[in-house]
C-alpha positions as MATLAB code, in Angstrom:
seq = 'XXXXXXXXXXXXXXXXXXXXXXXXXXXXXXXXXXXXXXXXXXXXXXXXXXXXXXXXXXXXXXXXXXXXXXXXXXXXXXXXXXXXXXXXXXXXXXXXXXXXXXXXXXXXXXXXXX';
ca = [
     101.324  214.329 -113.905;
     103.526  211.262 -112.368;
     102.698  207.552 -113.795;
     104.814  204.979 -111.684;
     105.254  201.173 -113.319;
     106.145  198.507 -111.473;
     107.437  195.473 -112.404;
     107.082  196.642 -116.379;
     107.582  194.308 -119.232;
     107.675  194.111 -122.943;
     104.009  193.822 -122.876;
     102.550  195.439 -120.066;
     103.511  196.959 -116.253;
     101.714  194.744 -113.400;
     100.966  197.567 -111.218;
     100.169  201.242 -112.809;
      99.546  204.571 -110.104;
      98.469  207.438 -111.295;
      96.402  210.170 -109.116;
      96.661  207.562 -106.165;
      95.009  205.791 -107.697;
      96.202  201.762 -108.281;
      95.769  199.717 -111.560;
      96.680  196.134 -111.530;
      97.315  193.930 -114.665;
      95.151  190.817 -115.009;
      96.004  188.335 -112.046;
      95.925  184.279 -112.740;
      96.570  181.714 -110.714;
      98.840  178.243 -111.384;
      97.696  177.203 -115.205;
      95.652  173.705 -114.973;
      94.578  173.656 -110.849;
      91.157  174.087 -109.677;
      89.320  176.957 -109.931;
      89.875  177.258 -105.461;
      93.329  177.370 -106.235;
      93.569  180.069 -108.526;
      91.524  182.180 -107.220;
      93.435  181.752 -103.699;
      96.849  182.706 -106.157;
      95.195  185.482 -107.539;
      94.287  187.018 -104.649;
      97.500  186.451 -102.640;
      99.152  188.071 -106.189;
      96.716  191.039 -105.582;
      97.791  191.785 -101.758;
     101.269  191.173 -102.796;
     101.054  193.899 -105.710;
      98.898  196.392 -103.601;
     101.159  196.173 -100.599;
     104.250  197.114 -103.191;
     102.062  200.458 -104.371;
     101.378  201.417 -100.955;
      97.629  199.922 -100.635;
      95.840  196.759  -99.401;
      92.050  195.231  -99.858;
      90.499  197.612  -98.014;
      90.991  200.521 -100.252;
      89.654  198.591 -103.637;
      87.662  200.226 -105.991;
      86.509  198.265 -108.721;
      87.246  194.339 -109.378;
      86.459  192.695 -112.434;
      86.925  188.660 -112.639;
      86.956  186.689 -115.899;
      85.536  182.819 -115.358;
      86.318  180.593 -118.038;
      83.066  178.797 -117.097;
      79.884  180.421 -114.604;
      79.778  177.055 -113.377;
      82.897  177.437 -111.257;
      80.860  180.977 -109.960;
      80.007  179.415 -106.096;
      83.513  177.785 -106.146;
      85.220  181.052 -106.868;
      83.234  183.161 -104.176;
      83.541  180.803 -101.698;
      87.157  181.740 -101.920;
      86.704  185.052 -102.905;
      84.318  185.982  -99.899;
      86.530  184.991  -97.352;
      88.973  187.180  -98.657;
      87.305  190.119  -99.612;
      87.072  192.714  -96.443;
      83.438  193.080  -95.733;
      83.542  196.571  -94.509;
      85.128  197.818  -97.570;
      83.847  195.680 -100.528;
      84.435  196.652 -103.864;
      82.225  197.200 -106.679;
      82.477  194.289 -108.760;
      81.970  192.524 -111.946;
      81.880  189.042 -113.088;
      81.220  187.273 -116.655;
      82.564  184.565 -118.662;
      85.158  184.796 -120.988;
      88.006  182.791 -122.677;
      90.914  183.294 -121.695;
      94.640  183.642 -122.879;
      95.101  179.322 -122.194;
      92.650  176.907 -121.566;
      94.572  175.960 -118.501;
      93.435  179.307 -116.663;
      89.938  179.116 -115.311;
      89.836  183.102 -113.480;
      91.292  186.098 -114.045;
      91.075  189.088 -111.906;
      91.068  192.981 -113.019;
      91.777  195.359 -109.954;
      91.350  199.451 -109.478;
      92.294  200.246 -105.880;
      92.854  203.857 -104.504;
      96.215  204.454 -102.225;
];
């Protein structure tokens, strides 16, 4: 059984492949801008990571996003929907949550295959 890291830490790896398949860590975006903007940095964090494993959008499995407040829910998928490749959506998951600072308004959890 291979398990690759990349870009490990004290605290946690950002990318985890195991079985082809992809684990990314929790993706923010810049601490205190608008919900838009984060999600636009978390999603250009997410191609970023899945081009380094070897994968891209279109091979997404599961996403999971963290608001800090539902009221920033059409904001976020505006963003998110123009992103997302509509042939190959994931399945997804979004709630409310707190999150590590009050400064971060979405997080996003991603499963991709290779």
């Amino acid at each position: 059984m291979s398990i690759t890291r990349l870009h490990p830490g004290p605290r946690m790896s950002q990318v985890v492949i195991h079985n082809d398949t992809v684990y990314l860590a929790g993706q923010v975006g810049t601490a205190g801008a608008d919900v838009a903007t984060q999600t636009r940095d978390c999603l250009a964090a997410i191609d970023t990571l899945l081009d380094e494993a070897g994968s891209n959008k279109s091979m997404l499995l599961q996403v999971i996003i963290w608001l800090a407040d539902m009221g920033d829910f059409q904001e976020m998928n505006a963003v998110y929907d123009a992103w997302i490749d509509p042939a190959n959506p994931a399945a997804r998951a979004c709630g409310e949550a707190k999150l590590a600072t009050p400064e971060y308004k979405v997080e996003f959890i991603v499963t991709a295959a290779l």
